[in-house]
C-alpha positions in Angstrom: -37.2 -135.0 129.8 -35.2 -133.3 126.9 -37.4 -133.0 123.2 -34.7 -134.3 121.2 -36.4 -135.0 118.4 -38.4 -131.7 117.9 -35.4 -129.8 118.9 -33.3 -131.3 116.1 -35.4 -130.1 113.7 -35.4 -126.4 115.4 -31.6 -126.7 115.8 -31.1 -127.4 112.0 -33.2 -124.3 111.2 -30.9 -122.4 113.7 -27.4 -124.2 112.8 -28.0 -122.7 108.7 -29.2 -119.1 109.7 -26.4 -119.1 112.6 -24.2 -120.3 109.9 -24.7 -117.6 107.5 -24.5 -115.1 110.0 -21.0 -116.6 111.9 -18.9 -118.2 109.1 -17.4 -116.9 105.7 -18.1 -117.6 102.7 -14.8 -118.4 101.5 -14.9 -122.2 101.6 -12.8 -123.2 98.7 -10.1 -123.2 101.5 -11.8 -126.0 103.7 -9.8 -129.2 103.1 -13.0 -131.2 103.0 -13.8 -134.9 104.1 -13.6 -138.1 100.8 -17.8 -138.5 100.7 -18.6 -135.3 100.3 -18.7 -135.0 96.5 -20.1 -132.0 95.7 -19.4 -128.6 95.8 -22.4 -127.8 97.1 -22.3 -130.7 99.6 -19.4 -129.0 100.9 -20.5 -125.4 101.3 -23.6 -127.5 103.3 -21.7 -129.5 105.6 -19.2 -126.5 106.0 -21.9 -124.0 107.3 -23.0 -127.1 109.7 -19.7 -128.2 111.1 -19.3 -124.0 111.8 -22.5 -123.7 113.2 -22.5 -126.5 115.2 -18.8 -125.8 117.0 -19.9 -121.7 117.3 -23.7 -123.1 118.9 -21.4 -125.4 122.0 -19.2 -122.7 122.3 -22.5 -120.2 122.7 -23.4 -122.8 125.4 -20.5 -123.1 127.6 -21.7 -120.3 129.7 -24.8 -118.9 127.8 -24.9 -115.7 125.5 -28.4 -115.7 125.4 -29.3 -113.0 127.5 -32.8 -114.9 129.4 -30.9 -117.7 129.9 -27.5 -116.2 131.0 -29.5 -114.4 133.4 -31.1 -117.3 134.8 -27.8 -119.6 135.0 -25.0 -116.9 135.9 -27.0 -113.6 137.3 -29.8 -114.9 139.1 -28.4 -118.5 140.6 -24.5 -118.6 140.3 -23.8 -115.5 140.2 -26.3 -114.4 143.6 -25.1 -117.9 145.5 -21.4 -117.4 144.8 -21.4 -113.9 146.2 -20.9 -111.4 143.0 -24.0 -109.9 142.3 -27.2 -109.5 143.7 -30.8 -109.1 142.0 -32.1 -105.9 142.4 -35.5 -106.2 141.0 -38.8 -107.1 143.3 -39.1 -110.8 142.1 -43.0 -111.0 143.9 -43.4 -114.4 142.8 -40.4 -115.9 144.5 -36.8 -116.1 143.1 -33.2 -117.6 143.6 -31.8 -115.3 145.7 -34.3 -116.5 148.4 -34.3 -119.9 147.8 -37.9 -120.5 146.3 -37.8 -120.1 142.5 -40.4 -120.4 140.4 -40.7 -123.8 138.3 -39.6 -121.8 135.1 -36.9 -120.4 136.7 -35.4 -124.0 138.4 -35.8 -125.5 135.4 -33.8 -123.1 133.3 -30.3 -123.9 134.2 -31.3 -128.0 133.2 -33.6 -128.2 130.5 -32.6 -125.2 128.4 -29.1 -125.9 128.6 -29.1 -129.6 128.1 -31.5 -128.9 125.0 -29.5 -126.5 124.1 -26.3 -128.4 123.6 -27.1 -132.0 122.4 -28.9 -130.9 119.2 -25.5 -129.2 118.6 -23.3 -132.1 119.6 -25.2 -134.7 118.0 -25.6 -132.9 114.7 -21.9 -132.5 114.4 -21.3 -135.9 114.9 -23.6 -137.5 112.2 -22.0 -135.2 109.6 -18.3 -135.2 109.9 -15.3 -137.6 111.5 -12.6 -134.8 111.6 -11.2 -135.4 114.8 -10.3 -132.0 115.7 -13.7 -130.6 115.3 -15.3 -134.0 116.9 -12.4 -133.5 119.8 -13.5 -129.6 120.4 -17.4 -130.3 120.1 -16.4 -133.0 123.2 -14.6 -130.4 125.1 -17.4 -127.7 124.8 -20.2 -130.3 126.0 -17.8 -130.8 129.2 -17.4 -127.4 129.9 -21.0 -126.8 129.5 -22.3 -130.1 131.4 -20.3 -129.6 134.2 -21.8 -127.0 135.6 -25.1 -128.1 135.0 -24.0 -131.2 137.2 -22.6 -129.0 139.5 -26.1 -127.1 140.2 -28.1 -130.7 140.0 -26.0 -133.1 141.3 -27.2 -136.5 138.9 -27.7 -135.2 135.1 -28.3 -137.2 132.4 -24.9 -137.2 130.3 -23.5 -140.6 129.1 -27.2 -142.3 128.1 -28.2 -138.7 126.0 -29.4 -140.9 123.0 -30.1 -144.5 124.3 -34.0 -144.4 124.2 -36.9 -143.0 122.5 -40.6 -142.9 123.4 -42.7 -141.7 120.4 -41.7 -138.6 119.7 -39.4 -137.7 122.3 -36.5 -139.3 123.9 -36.3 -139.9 127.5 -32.3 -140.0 129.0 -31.6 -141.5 131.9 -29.6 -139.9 134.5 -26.0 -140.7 135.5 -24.6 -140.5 139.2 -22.7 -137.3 140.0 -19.2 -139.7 140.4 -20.0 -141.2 137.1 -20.6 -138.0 135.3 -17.4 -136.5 136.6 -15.6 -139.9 135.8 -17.3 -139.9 132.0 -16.1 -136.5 132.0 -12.4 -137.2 133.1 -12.2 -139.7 130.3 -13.9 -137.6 127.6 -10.8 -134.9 128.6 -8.4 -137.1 128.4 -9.8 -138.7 124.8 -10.0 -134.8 123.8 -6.3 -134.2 125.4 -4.8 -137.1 123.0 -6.5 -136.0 119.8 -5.7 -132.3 120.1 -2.1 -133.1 121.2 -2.0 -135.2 118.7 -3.4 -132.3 116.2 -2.1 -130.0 117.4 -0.7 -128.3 114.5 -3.9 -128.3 112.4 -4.2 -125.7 109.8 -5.5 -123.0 112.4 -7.2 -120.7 109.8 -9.5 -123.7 108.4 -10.6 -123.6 112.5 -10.4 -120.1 113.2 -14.3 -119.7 111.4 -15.4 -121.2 114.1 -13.6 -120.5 116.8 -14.5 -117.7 118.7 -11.9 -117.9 121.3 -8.8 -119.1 120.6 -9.4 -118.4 116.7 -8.3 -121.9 115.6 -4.9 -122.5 117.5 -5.4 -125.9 118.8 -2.3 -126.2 121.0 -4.5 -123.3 123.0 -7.3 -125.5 123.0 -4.9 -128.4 124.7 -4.1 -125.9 127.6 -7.5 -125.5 128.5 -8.6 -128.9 128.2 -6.1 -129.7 130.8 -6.7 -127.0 133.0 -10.3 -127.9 132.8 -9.2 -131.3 133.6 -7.1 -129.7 137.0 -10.3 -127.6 137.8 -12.7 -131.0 137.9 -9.8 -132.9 139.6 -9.8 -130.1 142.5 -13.5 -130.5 142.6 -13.1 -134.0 143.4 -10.5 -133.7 146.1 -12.7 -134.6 149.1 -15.0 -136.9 147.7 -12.4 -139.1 145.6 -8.9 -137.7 146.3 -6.8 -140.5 144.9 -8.6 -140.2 141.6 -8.6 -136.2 142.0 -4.3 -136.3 142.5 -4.0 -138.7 139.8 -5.9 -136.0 137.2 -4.1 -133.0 138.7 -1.1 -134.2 138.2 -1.7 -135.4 135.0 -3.1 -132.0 133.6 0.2 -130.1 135.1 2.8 -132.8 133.7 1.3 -132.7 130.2 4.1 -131.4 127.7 1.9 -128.9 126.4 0.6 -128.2 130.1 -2.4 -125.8 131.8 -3.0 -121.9 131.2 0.1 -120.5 132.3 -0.2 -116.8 131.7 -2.9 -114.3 130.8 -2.1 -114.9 126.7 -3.9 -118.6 127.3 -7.1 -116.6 129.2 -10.5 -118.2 127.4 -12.6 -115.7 126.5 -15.7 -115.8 124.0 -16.2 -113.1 121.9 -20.0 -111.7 121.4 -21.5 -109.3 119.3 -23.7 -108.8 122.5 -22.7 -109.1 126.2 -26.0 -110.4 127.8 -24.0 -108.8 131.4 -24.6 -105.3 129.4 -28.7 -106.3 129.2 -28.5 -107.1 132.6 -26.7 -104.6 134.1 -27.4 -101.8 132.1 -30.4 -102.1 130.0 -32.6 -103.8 133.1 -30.7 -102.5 135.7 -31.6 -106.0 137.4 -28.4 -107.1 139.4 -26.2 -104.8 141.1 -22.8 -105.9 143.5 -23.2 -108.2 146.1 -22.1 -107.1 149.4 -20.1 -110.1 150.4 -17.6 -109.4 147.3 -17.6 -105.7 147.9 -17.2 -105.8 151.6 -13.9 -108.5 151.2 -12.3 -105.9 148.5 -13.3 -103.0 150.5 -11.5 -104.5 153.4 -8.6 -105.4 151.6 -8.4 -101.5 149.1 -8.6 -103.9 146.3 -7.4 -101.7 143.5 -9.6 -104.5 141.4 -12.6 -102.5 142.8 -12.5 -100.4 139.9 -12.5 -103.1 137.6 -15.5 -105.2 138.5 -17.7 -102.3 140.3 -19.1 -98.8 139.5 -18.5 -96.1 142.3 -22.1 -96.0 144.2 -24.4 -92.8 143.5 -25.2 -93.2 147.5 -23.9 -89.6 148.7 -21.0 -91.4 150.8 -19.8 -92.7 147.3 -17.6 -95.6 147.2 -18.6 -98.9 146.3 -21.3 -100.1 148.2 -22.8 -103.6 147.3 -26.3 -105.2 147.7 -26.9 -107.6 150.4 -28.2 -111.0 148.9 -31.3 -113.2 149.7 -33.0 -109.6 149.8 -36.9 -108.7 148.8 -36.9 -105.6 147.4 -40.1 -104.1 147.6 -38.8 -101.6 144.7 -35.8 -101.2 142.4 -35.3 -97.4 142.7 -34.0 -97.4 145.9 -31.3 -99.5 145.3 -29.8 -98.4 142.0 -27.5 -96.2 143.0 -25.5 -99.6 144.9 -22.1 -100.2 143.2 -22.6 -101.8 140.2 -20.5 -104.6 137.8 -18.4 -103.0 135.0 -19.4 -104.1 131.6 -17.0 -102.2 129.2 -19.0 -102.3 126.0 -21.8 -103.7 124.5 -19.4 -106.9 123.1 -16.9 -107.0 126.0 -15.8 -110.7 125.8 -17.3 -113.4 128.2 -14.2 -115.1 130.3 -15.0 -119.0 130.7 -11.2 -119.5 132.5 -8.2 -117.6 133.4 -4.8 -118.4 134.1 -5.2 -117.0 137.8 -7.9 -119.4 138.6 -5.4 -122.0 136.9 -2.7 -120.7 139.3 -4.7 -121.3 142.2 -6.0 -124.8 141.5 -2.2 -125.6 141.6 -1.5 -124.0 144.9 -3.9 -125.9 146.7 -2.8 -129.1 144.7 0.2 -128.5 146.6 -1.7 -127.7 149.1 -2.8 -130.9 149.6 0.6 -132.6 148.5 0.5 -133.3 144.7 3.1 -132.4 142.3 1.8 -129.0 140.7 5.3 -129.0 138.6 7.8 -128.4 141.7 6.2 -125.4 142.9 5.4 -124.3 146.5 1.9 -123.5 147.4 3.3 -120.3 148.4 4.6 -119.5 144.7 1.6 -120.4 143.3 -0.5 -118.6 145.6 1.3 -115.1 144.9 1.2 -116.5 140.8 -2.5 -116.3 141.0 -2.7 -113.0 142.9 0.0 -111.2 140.1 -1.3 -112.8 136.9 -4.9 -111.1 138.3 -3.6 -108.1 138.4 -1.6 -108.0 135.7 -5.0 -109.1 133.6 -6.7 -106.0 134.8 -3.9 -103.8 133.6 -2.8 -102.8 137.5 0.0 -102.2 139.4 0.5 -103.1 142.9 0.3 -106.8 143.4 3.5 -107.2 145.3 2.2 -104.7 148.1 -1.2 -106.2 147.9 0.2 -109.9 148.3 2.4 -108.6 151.3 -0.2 -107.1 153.1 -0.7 -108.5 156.8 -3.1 -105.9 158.1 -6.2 -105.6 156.2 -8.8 -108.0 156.7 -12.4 -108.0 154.6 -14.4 -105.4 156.2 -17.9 -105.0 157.8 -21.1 -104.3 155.5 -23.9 -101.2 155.9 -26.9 -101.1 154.4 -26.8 -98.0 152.6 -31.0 -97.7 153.2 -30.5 -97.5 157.1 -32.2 -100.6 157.7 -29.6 -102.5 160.6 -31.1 -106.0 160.2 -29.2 -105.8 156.7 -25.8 -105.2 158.5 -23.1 -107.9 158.9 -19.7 -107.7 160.7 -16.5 -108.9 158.6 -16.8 -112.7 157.8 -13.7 -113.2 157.8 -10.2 -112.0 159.6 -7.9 -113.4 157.2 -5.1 -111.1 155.1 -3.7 -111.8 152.0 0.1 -112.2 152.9 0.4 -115.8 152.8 1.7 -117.0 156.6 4.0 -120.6 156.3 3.4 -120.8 159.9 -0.4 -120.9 159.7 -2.6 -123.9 159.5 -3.4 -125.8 156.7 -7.0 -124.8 156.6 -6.0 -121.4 157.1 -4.2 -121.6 154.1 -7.1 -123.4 152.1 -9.0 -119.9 152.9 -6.1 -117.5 151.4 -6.3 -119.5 148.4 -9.7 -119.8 147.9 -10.5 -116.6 148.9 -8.3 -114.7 146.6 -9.5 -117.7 143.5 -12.9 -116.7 144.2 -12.0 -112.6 143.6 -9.7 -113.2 140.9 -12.5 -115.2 139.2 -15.0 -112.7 139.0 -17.6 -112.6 137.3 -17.9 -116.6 137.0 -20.9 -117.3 139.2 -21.3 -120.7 139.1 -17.8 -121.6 139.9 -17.8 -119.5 142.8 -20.5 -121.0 144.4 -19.2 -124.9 143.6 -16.2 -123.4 145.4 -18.0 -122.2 148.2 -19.6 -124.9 148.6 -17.1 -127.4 148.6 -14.3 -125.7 150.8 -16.8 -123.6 152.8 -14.4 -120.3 151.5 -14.8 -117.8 151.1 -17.0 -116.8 154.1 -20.4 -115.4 153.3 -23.3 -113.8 154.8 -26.5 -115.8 154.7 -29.3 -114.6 152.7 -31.4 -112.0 154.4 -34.9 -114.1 153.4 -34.4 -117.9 153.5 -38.1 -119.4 151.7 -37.1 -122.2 151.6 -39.7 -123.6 153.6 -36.9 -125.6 155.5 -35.1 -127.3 152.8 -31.9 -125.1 153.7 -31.8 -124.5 157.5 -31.8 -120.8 158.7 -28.2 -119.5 158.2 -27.0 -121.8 156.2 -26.4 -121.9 152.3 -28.1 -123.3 149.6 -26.1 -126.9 147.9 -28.2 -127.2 145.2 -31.0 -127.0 142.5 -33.9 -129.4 142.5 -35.0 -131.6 139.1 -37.1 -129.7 137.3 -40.8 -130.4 137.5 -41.0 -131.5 134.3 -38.6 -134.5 134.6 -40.9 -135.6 137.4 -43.8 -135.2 134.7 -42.0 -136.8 131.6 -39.6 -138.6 133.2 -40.2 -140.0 136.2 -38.5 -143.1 136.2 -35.5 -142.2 135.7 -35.9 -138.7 137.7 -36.7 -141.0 140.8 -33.8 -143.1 140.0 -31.5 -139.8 139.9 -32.7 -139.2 143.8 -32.0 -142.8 144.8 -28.3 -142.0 143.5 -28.3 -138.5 144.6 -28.4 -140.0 148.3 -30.8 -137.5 150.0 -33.9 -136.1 149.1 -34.2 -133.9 146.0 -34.2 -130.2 148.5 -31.8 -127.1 147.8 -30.5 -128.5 151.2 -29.3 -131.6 149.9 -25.1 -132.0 149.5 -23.7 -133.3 145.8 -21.2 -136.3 145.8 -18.0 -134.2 145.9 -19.4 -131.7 148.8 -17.9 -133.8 151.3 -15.7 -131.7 153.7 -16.7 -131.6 157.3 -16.8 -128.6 159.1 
């Protein structure tokens, strides 16, 4: 059950002082809407527009440090196979698959809350399309992955009802949110195209990662719309071609170098908390031990050298319960360059990969070969990071990801190599093998992005990982196997029961971490 009501009146405390703190003051510039008469009904609606477009954008994937940590370091980011939580979690935890009801319900209720107060103050004080198109596209990004954790999510009926002082939003099927979404990108798609050449500085206030160039915007709008339509490709895949191909064959097209890469900027990295201030999270083995394998010269890039006496880069096996954090901080752990390093949301490598295995499967990506796209992905990843040596890298037919060792001594923690597959793409090898080179080498080239890794994971079984070390799940995910899910917070079931209940009904299984979503469909 979301507050709405009490959280609009929060949000509009928050929207004026985020205002004051994010926008200029120079708004004699701002071409301004006919009703708003007054100067100083201008200067008002100008802080609000700001603050509302810079509060989505803060949403996409959270800058607040608690609840970053919560949706990317302690759930995506552990279940996708990037970083592991070093601290002893005694009451339970996601890396173990039994988190605590504040913790569950973090990644739905906070983010949800945390977006429609935004959204829905934006659109009761302004009809400029471009900022109503962008405000569209941020709730998408953000939404997404909160449907991608949760499966059913309330997302077209935000709005429809209220119940004294609260309103209670009924859920939408996972197919229908992704449909709503598809059509919500491709209203967003037309207006921006159509915008496109919008006074960029009037935009750039509030813009904190493109800085007002709209045309930008379009590219990631439509490489969003390619990432959703791979998502799809086994539950729906004749919808899933039709959106691929209609994202690549726009005129103003995807991300197509490392220029077009999203990134937020932030006056605080909530990584550098994490990973520096706490000293909570630290590698996860299963990336570490793939790069190690392959002498990824990215290694330097996303990990620390370990203090361990051996040295090198030594990850933390997931799903484990430390019984103290000392021990363990000297593991390898993820490079935060500065306090306001920006926060990626999409790259062009990731973009380059989506299209690979859209050929993959047959669709025109644009004329390209799988192949091409492949070694695209792998180059513009390296050439992101600022390092040479992609061509040897991409022609290597040797290395293969390599076997982990507990750096403590205890064997039970050990895992042999997960996979045998190089990077040199092979033509003569099967399709599926393929699938694995290009999601494998997606999911490193992605890093740090947590919850897209483990949607990946999940949906292509790629790349391999190493079950958790301690499954509590109490059955819900069957020893050795992964975790598909988040269950509804307890507090729907108390608020909103009704409609939570209808939500498992069209979620098709019970409401378990060990339940599939609607678009995890392949068979082994």
């Amino acid at each position: 059950m979301i507050q709405i009501k009490s959280l609009y009146r929060i949000a509009f405390v928050v929207l004026l002082i985020a205002a004051f703190q994010a926008c200029t003051g120079d708004f004699e510039r701002i071409n301004r809407k006919p009703y708003e008469t007054t100067a100083k009904e201008m200067e008002r609606d100008g802080y609000n527009i700001g603050a509302s477009l810079i509060g989505l954008q803060n949403m996409v994937i959270p800058t607040q440090e608690n609840l970053h940590q919560f949706v990317e370091g302690l759930s995506g980011g552990e279940f996708g196979g990037y970083v592991a939580a070093i601290a002893p979690w005694g009451e339970g935890c996601f890396a173990t698959y039994n988190p605590p009801a504040n913790w569950n319900r973090a990644p739905f209720n906070d983010v949800i809350s945390g977006v429609y107060p935004y959204y829905d103050q934006l659109r009761a004080i302004t009809d400029d399309p471009v900022a109503l198109a962008l405000a569209q596209l941020y709730r998408v990004a953000a939404m997404h992955r909160v449907t991608d954790a949760y499966g059913p999510i309330p997302y077209s009926k935000v709005g429809a009802s209220e119940n004294g002082d609260a309103l209670t939003s009924a859920y939408d099927s996972q197919e229908d949110v992704y449909k709503n979404m598809l059509a919500d990108l491709n209203d967003v798609i037309q207006t921006l195209t159509e915008n496109r050449y919008a006074d960029a500085s009037y935009y750039a206030k509030f813009d904190n990662v493109y800085g007002g160039v709209i045309e930008r915007w379009v590219k990631f709008a439509n490489s969003l719309k390619l990432r959703l339509a791979l998502r799809m490709a086994y539950a729906a895949p004749t919808l899933a071609k039709q959106a691929a191909e209609e994202a690549v064959g726009h005129p103003i097209g995807v991300l197509a170098g490392n220029a077009d890469n999203a990134f937020l900027s932030v006056p605080k990295n909530p990584w550098d908390l994490q990973v520096n201030d706490w000293n909570d999270a630290r590698a996860n083995a299963d990336i570490v031990s793939y790069m190690n394998g392959y002498q990824d010269p990215r290694r330097e890039k996303y990990f620390t050298l370990s203090t361990f006496s051996g040295g090198g880069y030594v990850g933390m096996r997931g799903g484990m319960v430390a019984a103290a954090k000392d021990p363990l901080l000297p593991c390898s752990k993820p490079v935060v360059t500065g306090t306001t390093e920006p926060m990626l949301w999409m790259n062009a490598a990731e973009v380059a990969f989506l299209k690979a295995e859209g050929a993959l499967r047959g669709w025109n990506m644009g004329g390209a070969t799988a192949e091409d796209l492949y070694n695209e992905g792998i180059t513009l990843s390296f050439q992101q990071h600022a390092l040479a040596g992609a061509d040897a890298y991409l022609n290597d037919n040797t290395r293969t990801p390599a076997a982990y060792v507990y750096p403590l001594g205890n064997t039970a923690y050990n895992f042999g190599p997960n996979s045998t597959i190089t990077t040199k793409w092979d033509n003569a090898a099967t399709d599926e093998q393929k699938l694995e080179r290009i999601i494998t080498q997606k999911w490193i080239a992605i890093f740090p992005l947590g919850n897209e890794a483990w949607a990946e994971f999940r949906r292509t079984g790629y790349p391999k990982l190493a079950p958790v070390v301690t499954n509590n799940s109490n059955g819900a995910v069957p020893t050795g196997s992964f975790i598909r899910r988040l269950v509804f917070p307890n507090t729907e079931y108390q608020q909103n029961a009704a409609n939570v209940a209808e939500a498992v009904r069209m979620l098709g299984g019970s409401d378990t971490q060990g339940t599939k979503l609607w678009w995890d469909k392949k068979t082994d």
